[in-house]
C-alpha beads as a LAMMPS data file, in Angstrom:
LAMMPS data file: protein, C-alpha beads

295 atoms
294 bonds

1 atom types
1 bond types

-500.0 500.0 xlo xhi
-500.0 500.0 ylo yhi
-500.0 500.0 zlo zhi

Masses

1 110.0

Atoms # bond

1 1 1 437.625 23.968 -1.114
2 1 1 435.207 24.522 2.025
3 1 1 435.957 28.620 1.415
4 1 1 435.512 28.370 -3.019
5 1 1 431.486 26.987 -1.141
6 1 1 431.180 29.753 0.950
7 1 1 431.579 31.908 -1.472
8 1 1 429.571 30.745 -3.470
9 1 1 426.466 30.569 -0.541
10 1 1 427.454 34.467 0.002
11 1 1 426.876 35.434 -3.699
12 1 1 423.114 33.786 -3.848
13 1 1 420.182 35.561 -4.194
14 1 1 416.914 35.021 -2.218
15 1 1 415.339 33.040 -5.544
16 1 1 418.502 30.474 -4.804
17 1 1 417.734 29.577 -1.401
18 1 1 413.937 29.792 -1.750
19 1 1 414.479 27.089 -4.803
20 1 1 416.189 25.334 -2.606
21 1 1 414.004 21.756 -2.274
22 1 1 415.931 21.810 1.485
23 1 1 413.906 25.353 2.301
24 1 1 410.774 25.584 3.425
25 1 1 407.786 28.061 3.993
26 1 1 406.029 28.223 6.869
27 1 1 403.585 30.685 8.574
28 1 1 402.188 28.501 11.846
29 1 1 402.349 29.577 15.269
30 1 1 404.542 26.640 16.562
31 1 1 406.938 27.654 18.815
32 1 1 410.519 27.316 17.242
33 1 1 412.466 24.717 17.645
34 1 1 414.906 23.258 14.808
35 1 1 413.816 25.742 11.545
36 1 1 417.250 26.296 10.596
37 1 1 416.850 26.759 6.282
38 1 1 413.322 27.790 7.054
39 1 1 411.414 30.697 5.895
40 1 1 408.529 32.079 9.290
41 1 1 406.589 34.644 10.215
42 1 1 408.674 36.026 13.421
43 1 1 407.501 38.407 15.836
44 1 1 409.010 41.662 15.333
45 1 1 409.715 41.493 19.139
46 1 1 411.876 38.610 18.714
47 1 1 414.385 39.919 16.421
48 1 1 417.406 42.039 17.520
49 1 1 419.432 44.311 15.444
50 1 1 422.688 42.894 14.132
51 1 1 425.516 44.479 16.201
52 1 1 427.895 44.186 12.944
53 1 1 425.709 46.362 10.818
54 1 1 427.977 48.499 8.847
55 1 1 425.094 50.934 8.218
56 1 1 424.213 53.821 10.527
57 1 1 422.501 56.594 7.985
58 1 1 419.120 55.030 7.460
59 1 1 417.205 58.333 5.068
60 1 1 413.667 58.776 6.686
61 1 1 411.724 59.414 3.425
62 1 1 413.350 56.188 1.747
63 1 1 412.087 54.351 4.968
64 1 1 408.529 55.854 4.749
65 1 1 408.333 54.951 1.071
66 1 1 409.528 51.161 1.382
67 1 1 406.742 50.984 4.665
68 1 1 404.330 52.699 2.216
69 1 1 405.233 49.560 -0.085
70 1 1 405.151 47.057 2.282
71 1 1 401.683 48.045 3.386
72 1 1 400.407 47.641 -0.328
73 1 1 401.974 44.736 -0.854
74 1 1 403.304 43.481 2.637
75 1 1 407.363 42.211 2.345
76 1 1 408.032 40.364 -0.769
77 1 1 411.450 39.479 0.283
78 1 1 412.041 37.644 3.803
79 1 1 414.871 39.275 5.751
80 1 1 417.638 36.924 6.927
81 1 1 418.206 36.381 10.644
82 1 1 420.414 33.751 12.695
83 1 1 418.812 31.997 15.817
84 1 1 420.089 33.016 19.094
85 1 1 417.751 31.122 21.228
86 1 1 414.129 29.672 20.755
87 1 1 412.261 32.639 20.954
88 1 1 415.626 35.146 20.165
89 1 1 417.235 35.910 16.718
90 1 1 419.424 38.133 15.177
91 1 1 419.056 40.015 12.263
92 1 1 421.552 39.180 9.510
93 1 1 420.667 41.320 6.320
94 1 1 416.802 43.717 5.835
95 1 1 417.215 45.767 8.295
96 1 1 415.426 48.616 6.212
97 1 1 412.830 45.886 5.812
98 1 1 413.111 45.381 9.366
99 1 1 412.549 49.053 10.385
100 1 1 409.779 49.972 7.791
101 1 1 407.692 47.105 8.969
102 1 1 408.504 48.769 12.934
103 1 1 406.865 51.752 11.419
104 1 1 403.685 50.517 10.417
105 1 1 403.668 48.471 13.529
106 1 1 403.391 45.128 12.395
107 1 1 403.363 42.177 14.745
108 1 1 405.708 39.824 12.526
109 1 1 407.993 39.418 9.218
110 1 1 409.187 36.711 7.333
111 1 1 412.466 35.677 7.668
112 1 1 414.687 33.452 6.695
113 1 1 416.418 31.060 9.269
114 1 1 420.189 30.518 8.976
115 1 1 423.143 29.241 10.541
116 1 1 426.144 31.738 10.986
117 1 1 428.876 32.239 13.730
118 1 1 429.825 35.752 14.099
119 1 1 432.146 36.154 11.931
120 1 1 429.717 34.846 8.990
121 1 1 427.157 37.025 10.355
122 1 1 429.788 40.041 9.609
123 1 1 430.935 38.735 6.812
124 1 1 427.258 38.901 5.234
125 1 1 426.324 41.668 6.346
126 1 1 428.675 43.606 4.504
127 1 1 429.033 41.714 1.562
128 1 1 425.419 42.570 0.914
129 1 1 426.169 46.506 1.763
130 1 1 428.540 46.971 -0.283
131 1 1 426.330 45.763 -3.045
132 1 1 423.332 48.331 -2.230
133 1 1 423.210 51.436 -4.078
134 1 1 422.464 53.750 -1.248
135 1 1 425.335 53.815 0.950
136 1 1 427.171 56.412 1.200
137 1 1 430.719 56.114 0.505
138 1 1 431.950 56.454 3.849
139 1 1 429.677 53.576 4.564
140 1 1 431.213 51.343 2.017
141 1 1 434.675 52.619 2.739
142 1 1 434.626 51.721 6.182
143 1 1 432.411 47.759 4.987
144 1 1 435.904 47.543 2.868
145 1 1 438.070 47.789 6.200
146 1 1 436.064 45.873 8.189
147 1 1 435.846 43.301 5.509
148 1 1 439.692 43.136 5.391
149 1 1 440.301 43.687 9.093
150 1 1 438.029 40.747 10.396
151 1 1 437.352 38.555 7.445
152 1 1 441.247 38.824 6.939
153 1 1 440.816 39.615 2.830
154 1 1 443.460 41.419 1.220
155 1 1 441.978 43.811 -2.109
156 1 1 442.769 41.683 -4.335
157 1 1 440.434 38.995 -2.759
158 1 1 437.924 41.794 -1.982
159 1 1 437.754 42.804 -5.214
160 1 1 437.104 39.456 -6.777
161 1 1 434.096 39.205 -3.551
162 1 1 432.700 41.857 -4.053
163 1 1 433.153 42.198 -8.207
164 1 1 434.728 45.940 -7.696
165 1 1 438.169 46.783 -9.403
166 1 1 441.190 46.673 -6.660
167 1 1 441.563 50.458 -7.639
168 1 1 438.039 51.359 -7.192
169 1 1 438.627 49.308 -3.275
170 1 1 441.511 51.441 -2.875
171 1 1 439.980 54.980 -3.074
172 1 1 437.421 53.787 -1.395
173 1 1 439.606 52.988 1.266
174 1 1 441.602 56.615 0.972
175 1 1 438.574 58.409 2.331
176 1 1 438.911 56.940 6.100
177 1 1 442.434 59.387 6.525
178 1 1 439.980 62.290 5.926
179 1 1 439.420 64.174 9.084
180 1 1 435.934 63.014 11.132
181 1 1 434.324 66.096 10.126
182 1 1 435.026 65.918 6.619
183 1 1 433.989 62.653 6.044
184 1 1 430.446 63.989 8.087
185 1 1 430.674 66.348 5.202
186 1 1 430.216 63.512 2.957
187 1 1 427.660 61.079 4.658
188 1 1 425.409 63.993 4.893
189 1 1 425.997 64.887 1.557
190 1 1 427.600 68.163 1.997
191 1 1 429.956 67.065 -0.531
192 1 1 430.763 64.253 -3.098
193 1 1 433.283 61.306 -3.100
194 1 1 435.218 63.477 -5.962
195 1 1 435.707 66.536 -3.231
196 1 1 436.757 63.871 -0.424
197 1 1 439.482 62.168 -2.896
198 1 1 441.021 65.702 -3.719
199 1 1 440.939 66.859 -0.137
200 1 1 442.716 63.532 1.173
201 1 1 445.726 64.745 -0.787
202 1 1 446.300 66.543 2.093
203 1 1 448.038 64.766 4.810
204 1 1 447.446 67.582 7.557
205 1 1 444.002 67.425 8.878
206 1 1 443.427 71.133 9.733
207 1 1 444.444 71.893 5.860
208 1 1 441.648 69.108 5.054
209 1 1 439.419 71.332 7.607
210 1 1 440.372 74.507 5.816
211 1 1 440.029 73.511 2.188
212 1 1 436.291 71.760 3.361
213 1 1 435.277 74.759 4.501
214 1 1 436.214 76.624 1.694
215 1 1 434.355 73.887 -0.366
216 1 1 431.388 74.249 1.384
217 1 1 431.251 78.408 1.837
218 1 1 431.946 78.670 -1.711
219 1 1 430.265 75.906 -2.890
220 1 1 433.044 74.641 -5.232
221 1 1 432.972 72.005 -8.073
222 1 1 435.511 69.154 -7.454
223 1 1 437.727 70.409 -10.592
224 1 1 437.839 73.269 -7.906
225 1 1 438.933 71.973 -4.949
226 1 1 441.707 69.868 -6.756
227 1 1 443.151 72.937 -8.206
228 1 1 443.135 74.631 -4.202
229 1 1 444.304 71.501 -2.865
230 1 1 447.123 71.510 -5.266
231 1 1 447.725 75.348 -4.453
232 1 1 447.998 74.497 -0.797
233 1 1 450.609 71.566 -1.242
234 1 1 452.714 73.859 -3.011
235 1 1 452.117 76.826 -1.154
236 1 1 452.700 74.805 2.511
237 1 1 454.745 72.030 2.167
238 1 1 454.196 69.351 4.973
239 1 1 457.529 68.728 7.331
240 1 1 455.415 68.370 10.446
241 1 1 455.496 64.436 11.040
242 1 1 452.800 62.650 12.416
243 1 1 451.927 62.048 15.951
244 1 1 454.114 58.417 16.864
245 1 1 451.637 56.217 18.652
246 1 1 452.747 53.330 20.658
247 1 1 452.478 49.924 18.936
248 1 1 449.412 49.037 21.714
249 1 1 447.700 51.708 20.972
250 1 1 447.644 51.340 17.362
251 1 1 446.531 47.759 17.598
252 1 1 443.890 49.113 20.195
253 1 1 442.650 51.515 17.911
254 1 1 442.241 49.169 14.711
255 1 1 440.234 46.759 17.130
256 1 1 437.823 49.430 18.222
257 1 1 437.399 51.290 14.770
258 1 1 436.591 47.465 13.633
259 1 1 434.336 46.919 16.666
260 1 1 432.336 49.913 16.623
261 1 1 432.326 50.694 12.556
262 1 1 433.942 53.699 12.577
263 1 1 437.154 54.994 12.793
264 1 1 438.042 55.353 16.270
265 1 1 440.598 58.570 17.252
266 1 1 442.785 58.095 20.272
267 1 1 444.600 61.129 21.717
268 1 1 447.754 59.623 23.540
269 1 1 450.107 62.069 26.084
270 1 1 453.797 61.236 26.636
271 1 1 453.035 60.729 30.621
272 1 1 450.747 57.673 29.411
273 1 1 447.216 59.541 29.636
274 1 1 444.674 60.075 26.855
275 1 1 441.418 59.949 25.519
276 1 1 439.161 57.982 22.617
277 1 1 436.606 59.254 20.497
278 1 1 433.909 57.301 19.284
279 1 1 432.028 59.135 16.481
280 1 1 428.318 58.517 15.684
281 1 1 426.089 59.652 12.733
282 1 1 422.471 59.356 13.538
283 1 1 420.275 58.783 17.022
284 1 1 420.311 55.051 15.666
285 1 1 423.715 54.965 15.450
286 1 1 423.940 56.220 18.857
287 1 1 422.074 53.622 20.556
288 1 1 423.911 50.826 18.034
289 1 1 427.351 52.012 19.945
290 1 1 425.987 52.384 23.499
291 1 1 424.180 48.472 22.800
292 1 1 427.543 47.425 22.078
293 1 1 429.170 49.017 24.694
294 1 1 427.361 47.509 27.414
295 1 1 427.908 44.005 25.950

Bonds

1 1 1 2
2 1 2 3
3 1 3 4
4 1 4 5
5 1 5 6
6 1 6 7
7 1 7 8
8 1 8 9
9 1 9 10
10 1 10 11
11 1 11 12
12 1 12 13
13 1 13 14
14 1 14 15
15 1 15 16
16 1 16 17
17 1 17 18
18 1 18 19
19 1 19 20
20 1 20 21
21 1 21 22
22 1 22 23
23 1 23 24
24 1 24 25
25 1 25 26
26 1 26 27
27 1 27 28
28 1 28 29
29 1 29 30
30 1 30 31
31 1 31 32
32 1 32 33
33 1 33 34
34 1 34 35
35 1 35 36
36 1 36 37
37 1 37 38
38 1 38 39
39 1 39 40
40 1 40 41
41 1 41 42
42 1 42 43
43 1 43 44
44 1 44 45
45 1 45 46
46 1 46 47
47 1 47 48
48 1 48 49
49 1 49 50
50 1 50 51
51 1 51 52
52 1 52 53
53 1 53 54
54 1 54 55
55 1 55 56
56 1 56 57
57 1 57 58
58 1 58 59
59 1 59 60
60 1 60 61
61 1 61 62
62 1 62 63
63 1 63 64
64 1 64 65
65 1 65 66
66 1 66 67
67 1 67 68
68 1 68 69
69 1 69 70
70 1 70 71
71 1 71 72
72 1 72 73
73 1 73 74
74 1 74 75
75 1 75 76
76 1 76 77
77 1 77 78
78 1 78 79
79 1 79 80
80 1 80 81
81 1 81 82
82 1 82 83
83 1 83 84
84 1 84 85
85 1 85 86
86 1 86 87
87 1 87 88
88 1 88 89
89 1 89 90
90 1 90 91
91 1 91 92
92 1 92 93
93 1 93 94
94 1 94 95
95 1 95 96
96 1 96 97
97 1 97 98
98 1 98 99
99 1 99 100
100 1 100 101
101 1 101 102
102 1 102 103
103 1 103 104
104 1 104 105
105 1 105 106
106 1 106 107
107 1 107 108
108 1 108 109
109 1 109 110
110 1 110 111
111 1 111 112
112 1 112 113
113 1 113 114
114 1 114 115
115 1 115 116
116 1 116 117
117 1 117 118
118 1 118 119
119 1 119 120
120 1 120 121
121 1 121 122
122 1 122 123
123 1 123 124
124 1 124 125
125 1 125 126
126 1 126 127
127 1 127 128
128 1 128 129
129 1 129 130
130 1 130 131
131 1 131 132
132 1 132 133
133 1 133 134
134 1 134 135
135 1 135 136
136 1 136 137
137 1 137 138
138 1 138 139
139 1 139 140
140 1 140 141
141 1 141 142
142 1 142 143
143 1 143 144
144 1 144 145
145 1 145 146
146 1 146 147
147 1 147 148
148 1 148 149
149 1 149 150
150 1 150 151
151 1 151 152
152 1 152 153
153 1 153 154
154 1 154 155
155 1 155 156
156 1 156 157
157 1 157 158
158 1 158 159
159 1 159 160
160 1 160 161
161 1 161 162
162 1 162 163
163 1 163 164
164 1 164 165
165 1 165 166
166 1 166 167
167 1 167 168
168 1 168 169
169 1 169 170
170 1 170 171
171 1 171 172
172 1 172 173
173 1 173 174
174 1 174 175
175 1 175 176
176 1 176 177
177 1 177 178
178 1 178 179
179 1 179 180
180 1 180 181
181 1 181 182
182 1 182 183
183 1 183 184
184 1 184 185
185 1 185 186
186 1 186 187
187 1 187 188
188 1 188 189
189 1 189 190
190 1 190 191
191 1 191 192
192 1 192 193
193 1 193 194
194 1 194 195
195 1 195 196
196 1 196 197
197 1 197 198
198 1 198 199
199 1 199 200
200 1 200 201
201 1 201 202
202 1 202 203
203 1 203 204
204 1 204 205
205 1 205 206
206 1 206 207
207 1 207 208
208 1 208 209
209 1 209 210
210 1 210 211
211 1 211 212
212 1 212 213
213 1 213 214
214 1 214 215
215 1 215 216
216 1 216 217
217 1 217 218
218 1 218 219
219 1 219 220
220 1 220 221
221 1 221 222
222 1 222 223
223 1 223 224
224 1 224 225
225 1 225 226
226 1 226 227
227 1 227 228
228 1 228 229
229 1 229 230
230 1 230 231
231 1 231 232
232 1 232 233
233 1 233 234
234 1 234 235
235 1 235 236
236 1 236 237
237 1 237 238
238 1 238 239
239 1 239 240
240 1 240 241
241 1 241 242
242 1 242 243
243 1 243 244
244 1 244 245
245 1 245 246
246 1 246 247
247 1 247 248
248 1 248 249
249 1 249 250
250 1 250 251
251 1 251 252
252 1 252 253
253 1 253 254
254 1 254 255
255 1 255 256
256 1 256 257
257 1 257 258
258 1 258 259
259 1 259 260
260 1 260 261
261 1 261 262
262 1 262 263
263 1 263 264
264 1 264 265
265 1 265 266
266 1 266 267
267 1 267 268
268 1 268 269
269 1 269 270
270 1 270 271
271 1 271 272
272 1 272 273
273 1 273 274
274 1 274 275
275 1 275 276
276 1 276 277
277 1 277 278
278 1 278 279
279 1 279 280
280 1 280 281
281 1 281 282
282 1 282 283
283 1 283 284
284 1 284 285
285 1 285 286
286 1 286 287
287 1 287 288
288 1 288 289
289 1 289 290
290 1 290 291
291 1 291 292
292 1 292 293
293 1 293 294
294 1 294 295
């Protein structure tokens, strides 16, 4: 029963709580104390990033045209954000709100005060991702698996959370066994979710590399790179089996592809030695991982 209510919180709108008779609005310069369910003007200064953000490509020009908003009109819709300590909180959904209103230097935002453990905070955070219309599909692919890794949903709950067929979830979900650099191909928009479904057909990754590049040199449709796709199953069938990695390292890598947001590649040797890769998209991404790694 106490999960059918949280559900129900996760699915409200801003209009819902602000209707709420418990929520408040208040813009003085008391120092904060209990304003959990509040709406306040908090300094910019006081507001960290949250470390579970599933986003990392934030498009400059869309950023400059939401600060160009907020400067007509100032924010019209509070950010959320979960307090840390008196004068600390953590943002839990508007960072694009957040980081136009750093751009035009403003001293404070509104925000909205909440309660939320980690795991809500997560949970939140992508829940309201996945429902924007400007991630890219990497983005949303990997808010899927983190939404099913450490919110423990299978697709069929997913689906029914997020209001996406369990098919739709599921080729989502196809994209993360595309090699690193192909799925760069398709944040940046090198190529579309169509080209990235047809390439995944193929299980080797330096056929995903080759077919990409043809892609990309010859600037082919996505009817296109099924049919060469198709021509290189047939033409190469796969008998090479995949590397075998211990059962540790497995679990090791799902943890840190959850922790970090991305999907984490570990290289492991048969004398025990290896290496991990940690993959990052923008400078902000960047600075997201190292802030996370020296937690």
């Amino acid at each position: 029963m106490a999960k059918a209510t949280k559900k129900q919180v996760l699915g409200r709108g801003l209009s819902a709580i602000l209707n709420n008779k418990n929520t408040t609005i208040e813009n003085d310069a008391e120092p904060f104390k209990s304003n959990i369910g509040l709406v306040k003007e908090i300094p910019i200064e006081f507001i960290d990033v949250n470390p579970f953000q599933p986003r990392s490509n934030f498009k400059e020009n869309s950023l400059k045209e939401l600060a160009s908003s907020i400067k007509e009109l100032g924010v019209i819709q509070p950010i959320t954000v979960r307090r840390i300590s008196n004068n600390e909180f953590q943002l839990v959904s508007g960072e694009r709100r957040l980081r136009a209103s750093k751009m035009l230097k403003l001293k404070s935002i509104p925000a909205y005060i909440r309660k939320a453990n980690d795991q809500e905070s997560l949970e939140m955070a992508l829940v309201e991702n996945i429902q924007r219309k400007d991630l890219d599909p990497i983005e949303i692919a990997l808010s899927y698996k983190r939404l099913m890794d450490d919110v423990k949903l299978t697709q069929d709950q997913m689906s029914q959370r997020v209001g996406k067929k369990r098919s739709t979830i599921a080729n989502y979900l196809r994209l993360l066994k595309l090699d690193p650099i192909v799925q760069s191909g398709i944040r940046d928009g090198f190529i579309g979710m169509g080209h990235g479904r047809a390439i995944v057909n193929l299980i080797n990754l330096k056929d995903q590399l080759s077919v990409y590049e043809k892609v990309i040199t010859n600037k082919l449709s996505v009817r296109e790179t099924e049919a060469l796709t198709s021509k290189f199953n047939k033409n190469k069938p796969l008998t090479s089996p995949p590397t075998t990695l211990p059962s540790h390292i497995k679990i090791g890598a799902n943890e840190l592809s959850s922790f970090f947001g991305h999907k984490v590649q570990i290289k492991y040797g048969k004398n025990g030695n290896g290496n991990i890769m940690i993959p990052f998209h923008s400078k902000e991404d960047y600075n997201r991982i190292i802030k996370l790694l020296k937690k």
